[in-house]
C-alpha positions in Angstrom: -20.0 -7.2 -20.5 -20.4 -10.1 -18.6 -23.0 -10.6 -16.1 -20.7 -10.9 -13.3 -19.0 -7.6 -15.1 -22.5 -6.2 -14.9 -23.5 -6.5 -10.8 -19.8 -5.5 -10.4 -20.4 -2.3 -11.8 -24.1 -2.2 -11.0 -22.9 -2.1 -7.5 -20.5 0.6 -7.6 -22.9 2.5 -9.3 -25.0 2.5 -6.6 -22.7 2.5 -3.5 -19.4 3.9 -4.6 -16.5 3.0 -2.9 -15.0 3.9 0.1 -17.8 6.2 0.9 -16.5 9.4 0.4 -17.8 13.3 0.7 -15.7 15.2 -1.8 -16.5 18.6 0.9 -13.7 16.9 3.1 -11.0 17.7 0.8 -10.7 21.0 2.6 -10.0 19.8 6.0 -7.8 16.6 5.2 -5.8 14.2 2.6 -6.4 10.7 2.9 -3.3 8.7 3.1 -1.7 5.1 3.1 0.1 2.8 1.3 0.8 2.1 -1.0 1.5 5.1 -3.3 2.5 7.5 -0.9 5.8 8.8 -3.2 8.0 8.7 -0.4 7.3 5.0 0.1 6.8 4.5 -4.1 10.8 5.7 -4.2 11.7 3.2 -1.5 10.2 0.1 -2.7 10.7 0.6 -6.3 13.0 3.1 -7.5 15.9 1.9 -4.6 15.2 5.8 -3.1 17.0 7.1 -6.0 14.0 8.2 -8.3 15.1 11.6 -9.7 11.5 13.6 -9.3 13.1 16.5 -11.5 11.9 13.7 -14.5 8.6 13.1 -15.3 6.4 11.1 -13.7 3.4 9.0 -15.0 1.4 7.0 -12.9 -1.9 4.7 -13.3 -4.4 4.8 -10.6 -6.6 0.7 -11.6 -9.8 0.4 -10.2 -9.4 4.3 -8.8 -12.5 4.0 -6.8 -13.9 7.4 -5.2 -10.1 8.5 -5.4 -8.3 7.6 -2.5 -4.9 6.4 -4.3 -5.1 8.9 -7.5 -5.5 12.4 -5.3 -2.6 11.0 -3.2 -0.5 10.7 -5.8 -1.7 13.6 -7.7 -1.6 16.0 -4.8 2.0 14.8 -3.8 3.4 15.6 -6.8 1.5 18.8 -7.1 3.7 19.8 -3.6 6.8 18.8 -5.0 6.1 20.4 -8.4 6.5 17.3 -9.8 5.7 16.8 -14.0 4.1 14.1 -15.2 0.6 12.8 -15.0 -1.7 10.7 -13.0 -4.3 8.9 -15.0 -7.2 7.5 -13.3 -9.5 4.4 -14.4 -12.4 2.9 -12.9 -15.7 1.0 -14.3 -18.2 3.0 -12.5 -19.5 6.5 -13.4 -20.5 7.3 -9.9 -17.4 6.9 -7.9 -15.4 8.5 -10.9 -18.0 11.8 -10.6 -17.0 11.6 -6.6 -13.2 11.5 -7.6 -13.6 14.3 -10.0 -15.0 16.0 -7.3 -12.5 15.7 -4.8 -10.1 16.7 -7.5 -11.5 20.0 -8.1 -11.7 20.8 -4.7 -8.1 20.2 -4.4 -7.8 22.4 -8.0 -5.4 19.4 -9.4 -4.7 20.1 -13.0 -2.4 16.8 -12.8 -5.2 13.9 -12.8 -6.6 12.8 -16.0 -9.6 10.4 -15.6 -10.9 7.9 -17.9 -14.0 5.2 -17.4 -13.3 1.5 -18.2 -12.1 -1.6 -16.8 -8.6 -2.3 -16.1 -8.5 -5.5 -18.5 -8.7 -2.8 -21.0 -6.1 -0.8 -19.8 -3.3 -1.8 -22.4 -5.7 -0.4 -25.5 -6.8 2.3 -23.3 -3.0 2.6 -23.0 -3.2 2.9 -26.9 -5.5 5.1 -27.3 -3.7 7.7 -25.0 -0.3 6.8 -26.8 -2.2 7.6 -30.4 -3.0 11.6 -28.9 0.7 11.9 -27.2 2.8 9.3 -27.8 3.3 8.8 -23.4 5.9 6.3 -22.2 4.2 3.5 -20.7 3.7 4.3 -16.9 6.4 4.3 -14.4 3.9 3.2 -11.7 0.9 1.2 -11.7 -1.8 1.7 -8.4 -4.3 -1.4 -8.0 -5.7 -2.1 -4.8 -8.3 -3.2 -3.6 -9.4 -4.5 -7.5 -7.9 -7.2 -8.9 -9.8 -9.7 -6.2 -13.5 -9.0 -7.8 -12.2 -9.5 -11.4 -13.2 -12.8 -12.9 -9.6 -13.4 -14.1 -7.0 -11.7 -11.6 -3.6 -13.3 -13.0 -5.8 -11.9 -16.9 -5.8 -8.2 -14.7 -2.7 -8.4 -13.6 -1.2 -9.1 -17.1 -3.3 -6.6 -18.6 -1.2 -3.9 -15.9 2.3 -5.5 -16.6 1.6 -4.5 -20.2 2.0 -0.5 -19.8 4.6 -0.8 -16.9 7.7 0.5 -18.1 10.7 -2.1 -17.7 11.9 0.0 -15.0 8.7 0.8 -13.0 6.8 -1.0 -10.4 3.3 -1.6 -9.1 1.7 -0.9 -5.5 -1.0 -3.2 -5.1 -3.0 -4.6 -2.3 -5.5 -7.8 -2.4 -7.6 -9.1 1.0 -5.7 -11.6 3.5 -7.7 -14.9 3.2 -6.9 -16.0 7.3 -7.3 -12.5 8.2 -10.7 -12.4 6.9 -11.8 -15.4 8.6 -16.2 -15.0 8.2 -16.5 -12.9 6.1 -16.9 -15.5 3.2 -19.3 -17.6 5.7 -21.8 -14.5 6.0 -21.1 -14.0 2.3 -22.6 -17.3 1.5 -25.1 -17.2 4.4 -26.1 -14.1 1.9 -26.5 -15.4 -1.3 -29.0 -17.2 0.1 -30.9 -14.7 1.9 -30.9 -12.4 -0.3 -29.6 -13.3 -3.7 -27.9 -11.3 -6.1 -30.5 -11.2 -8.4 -32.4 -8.2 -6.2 -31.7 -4.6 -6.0 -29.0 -3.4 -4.0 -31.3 -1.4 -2.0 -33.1 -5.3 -0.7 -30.1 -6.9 -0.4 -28.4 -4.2 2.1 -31.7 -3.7 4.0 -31.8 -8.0 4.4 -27.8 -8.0 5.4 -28.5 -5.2 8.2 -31.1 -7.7 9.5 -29.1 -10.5 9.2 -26.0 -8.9 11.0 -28.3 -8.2 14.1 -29.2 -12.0 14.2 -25.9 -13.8 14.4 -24.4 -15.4 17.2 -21.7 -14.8 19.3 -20.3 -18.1 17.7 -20.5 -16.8 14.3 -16.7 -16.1 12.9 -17.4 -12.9 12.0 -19.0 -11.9 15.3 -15.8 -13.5 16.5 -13.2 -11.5 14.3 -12.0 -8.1 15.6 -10.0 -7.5 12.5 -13.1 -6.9 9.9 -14.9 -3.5 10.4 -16.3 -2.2 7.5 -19.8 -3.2 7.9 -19.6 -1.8 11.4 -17.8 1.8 10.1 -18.1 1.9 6.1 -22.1 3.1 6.0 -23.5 1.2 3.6 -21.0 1.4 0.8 -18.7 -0.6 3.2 -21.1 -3.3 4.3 -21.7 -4.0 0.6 -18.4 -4.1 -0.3 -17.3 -6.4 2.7 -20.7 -9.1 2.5 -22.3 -8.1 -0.8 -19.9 -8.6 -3.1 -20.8 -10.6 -6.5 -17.6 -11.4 -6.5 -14.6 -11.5 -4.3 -11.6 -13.4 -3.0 -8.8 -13.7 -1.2 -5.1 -14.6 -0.7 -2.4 -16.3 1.4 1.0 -15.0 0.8 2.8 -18.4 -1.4 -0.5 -17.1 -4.0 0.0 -14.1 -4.0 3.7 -14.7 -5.3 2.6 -17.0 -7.9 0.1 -14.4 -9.0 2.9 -12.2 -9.4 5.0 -14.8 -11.8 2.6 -15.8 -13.4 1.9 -11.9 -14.5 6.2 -11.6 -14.9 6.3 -9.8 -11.9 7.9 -10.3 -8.3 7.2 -8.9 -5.0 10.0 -6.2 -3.8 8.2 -5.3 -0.4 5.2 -6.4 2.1 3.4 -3.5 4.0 4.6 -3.1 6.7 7.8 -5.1 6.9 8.0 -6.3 10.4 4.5 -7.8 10.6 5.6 -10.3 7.7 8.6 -11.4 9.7 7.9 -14.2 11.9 11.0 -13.8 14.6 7.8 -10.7 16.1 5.7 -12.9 16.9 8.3 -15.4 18.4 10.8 -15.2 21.2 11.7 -19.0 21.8 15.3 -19.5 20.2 14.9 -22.3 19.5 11.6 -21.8 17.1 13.5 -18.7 15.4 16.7 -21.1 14.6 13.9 -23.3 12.8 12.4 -20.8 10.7 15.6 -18.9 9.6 17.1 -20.4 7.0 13.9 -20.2 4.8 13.7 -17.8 1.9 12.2 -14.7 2.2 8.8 -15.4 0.9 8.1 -18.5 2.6 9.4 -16.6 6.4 6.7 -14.1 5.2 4.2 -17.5 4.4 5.2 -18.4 7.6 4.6 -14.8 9.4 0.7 -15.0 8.2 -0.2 -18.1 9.4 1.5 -17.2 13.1 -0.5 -13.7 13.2 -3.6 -14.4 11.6 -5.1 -10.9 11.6 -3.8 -10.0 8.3 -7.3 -8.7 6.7 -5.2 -7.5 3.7 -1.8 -8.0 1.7 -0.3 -4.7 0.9 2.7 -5.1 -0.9 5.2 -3.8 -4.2 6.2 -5.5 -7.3 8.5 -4.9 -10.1 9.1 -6.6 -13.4 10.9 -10.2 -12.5 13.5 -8.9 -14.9 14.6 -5.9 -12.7 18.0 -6.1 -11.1 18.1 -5.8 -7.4 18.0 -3.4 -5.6 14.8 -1.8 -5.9 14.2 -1.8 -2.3 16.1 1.4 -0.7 18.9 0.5 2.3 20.4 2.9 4.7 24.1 1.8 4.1 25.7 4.9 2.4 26.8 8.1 4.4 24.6 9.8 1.1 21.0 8.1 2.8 18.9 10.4 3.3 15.9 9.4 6.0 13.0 10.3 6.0 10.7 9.9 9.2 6.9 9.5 7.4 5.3 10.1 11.1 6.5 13.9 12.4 5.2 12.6 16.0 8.4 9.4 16.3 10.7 12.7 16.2 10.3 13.1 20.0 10.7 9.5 20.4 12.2 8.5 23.8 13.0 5.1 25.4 14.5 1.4 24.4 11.5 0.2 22.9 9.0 1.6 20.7 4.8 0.1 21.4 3.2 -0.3 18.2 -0.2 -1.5 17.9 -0.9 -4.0 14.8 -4.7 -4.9 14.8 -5.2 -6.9 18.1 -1.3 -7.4 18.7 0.7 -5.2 20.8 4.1 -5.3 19.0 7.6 -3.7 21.0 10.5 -2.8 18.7 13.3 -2.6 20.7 15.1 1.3 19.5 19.2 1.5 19.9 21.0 3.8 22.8 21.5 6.8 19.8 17.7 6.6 18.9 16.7 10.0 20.1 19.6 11.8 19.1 19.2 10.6 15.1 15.8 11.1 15.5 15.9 15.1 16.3 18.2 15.9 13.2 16.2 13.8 10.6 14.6 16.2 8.1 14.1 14.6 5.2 17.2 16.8 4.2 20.5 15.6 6.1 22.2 12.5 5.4 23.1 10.2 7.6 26.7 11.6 7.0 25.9 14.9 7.6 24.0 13.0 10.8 27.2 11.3 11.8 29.1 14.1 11.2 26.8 16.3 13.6 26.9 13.1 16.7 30.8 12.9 15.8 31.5 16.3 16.9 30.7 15.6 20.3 31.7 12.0 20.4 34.5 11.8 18.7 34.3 7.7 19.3 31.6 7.6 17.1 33.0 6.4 13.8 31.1 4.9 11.0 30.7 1.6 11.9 29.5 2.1 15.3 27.3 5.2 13.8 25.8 2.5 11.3 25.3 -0.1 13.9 23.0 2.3 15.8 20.9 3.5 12.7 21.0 0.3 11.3 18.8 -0.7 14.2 16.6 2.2 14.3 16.1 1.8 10.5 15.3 -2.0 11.1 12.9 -1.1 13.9 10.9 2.2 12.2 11.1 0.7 8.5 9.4 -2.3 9.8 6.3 -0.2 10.8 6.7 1.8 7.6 7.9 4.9 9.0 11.2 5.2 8.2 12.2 5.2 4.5 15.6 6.3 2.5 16.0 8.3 -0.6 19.5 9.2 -2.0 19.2 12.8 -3.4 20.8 13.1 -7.5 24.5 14.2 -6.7 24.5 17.7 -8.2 22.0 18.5 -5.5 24.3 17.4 -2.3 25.7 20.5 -0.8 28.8 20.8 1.0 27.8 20.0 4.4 26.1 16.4 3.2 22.4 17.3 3.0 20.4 17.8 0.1 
């Protein structure tokens, strides 16, 4: 192992990451994107992902668990086959993991120690006792940023994705992060990373008391680990032997470069530049680029993205892998219970520092109340019609086009299209 290998692991060892007490499994789930399955069967499967198959997914860099109980527990609800596999270089956080699984009593999470450069023999190795598919999903975030060769990880990933599949991934926001690699090198010097952890936390505690109110971290709102993480989160965030980050245009060549291509940025909206602009004029200017570069374009207008969280399929995929709302056989599904009481012509939405206002259609409320994860929007239409009987399907999909355009771009409205042997009579699943 490298040496750079070596304080990468030495570090989780010692502070495992996120800091997480495997006792809190009884009271909550920790949730997110990506990998929420919902989400997974928008942004990669087209919302048509038949869940009565199974379903194998690997969880890269698993950490203290977040993404692999998630997953595991989600398909655990649903009783969905199939099995999650879990890899991570440090013993520590994968003992914390383990934990949190058995106090959840998942019998669908199988974890193994390694780095995720070695996933396609580990891949192997599992194939020789079994003879698994390769995975339908691949979970890596937060990792491939503190490997010495990311495009070399992400290769390594693309090699036990199934042709079909797709990968939820996140990597850190280079402008977003604006300081932390200044205190990072202030660091290095202060307290090198030849010493023990235990020094080098006790000299960055010292440190962060010192700076000035000109420093760029002082001066960045958006960075709060070192403030809320205990000391696994300082470490991570200003301790770090190695780490780096990305604008958008690099993390789409990082993508090609691995044969892969971005389906989706998390969430949608905040990588569209007409939020953050309401001159016409500006808009006209920035609308005929291509999607990718409007979302290159989007970063460098907000500035506060700490993080890129975003889904990618093989580049040889057909479109679309990305679910749309534009059959009556849709099926929403509202991912935040508390937007069902929704009322008003604009939603508020808060986006680290930016107060953001999605402007919601006159039939908001009304397609709101009957979304259950269950009815389609035919059955939804159907339902509106019968008291309306103006309401045909082009003004019905003009109204839920909007809502869909205003709650999908905060990631709370997805689609799934239920198998057609289980639509019943009335248009629901």
């Amino acid at each position: 192992m490298a040496s750079g290998d070596e304080r990468v692991r030495t570090q989780y060892e010692a502070y495992p990451y996120p800091q997480r007490n495997p006792a809190d499994e009884r009271k909550r789930l920790v949730t997110g994107s990506p990998s929420d399955l919902d989400e997974v069967n928008h942004y990669v499967f087209a919302g048509r992902r038949d869940w009565r198959r199974p379903f194998r997914a690997l969880v890269a860099g698993g950490g203290t668990g977040d993404g692999a109980i998630l997953l595991a527990q989600r398909m655990a609800e649903r009783s969905i086959a199939g099995e999650v596999v879990y890899l991570d270089l440090s013993a520590a956080s994968r003992r914390i993991a383990e934990a949190r699984a058995a106090m959840r009593g998942l019998a669908n999470l199988r974890f193994l120690t390694g780095s995720l450069l070695d996933a396609p023999e580990i891949f192997a190795e599992i194939a020789a006792e079994a003879a698994p598919d390769p995975f339908d999903y691949v979970d890596c975030c937060g990792v491939l940023h503190h490997l010495a060769d990311p495009a070399g990880g992400l290769r390594a990933l693309r090699r036990v994705l199934a042709p079909e599949g797709g990968m939820g991934l996140m990597l850190y926001g280079a402008l977003g992060r604006t300081g932390v690699y200044h205190v990072q090198e202030l660091l290095r010097r202060v307290a090198p990373p030849e010493q023990p952890p235990a020094e080098r936390l006790a000299a960055a505690r010292r440190l962060l008391k010192e700076l000035p109110p000109t420093n760029w971290l002082k001066r960045n709102p958006f960075v709060g680990d070192h403030l809320g993480g205990g000391d696994a989160g300082l470490y991570d965030l200003l301790l770090h032997s190695r780490d780096r980050a990305y604008t958008v245009p690099e993390i789409a060549e990082l993508c090609a470069a691995a044969g892969l291509r971005i389906a989706a940025f998390i969430e949608p909206a905040r990588y569209d530049p007409d939020l953050y602009l309401t001159d016409p004029a500006l808009r006209k200017r920035l609308a005929g680029l291509a999607p990718l570069e409007r979302a290159a374009a989007a970063e460098l207008l907000c500035g506060n993205l700490t993080k890129h969280v975003f889904y990618a399929v093989p580049a040889g995929r057909p479109d679309p892998v990305v679910a749309a709302p534009d059959s009556p056989d849709a099926v929403p599904i509202l991912r935040d219970e508390r937007l069902r009481a929704l009322r008003g012509e604009a939603l508020t939405a808060k986006a680290d520092g930016l107060t953001l206002r999605l402007p919601l259609p006159r039939l908001a409320a009304a397609i709101l109340s009957r979304i259950d994860g269950r009815r389609t929007l035919g059955a939804i239409h159907a339902e509106l019609r019968a008291a309306d009987a103006g309401l045909d399907w082009p003004r019905f999909r003009e109204q839920s086009d909007r809502l869909y355009a205003a709650l999908n771009g905060i990631n709370k409205l997805v689609i799934a299209y239920p198998p057609a042997d289980k639509v019943d009579s009335a248009g629901g699943l």
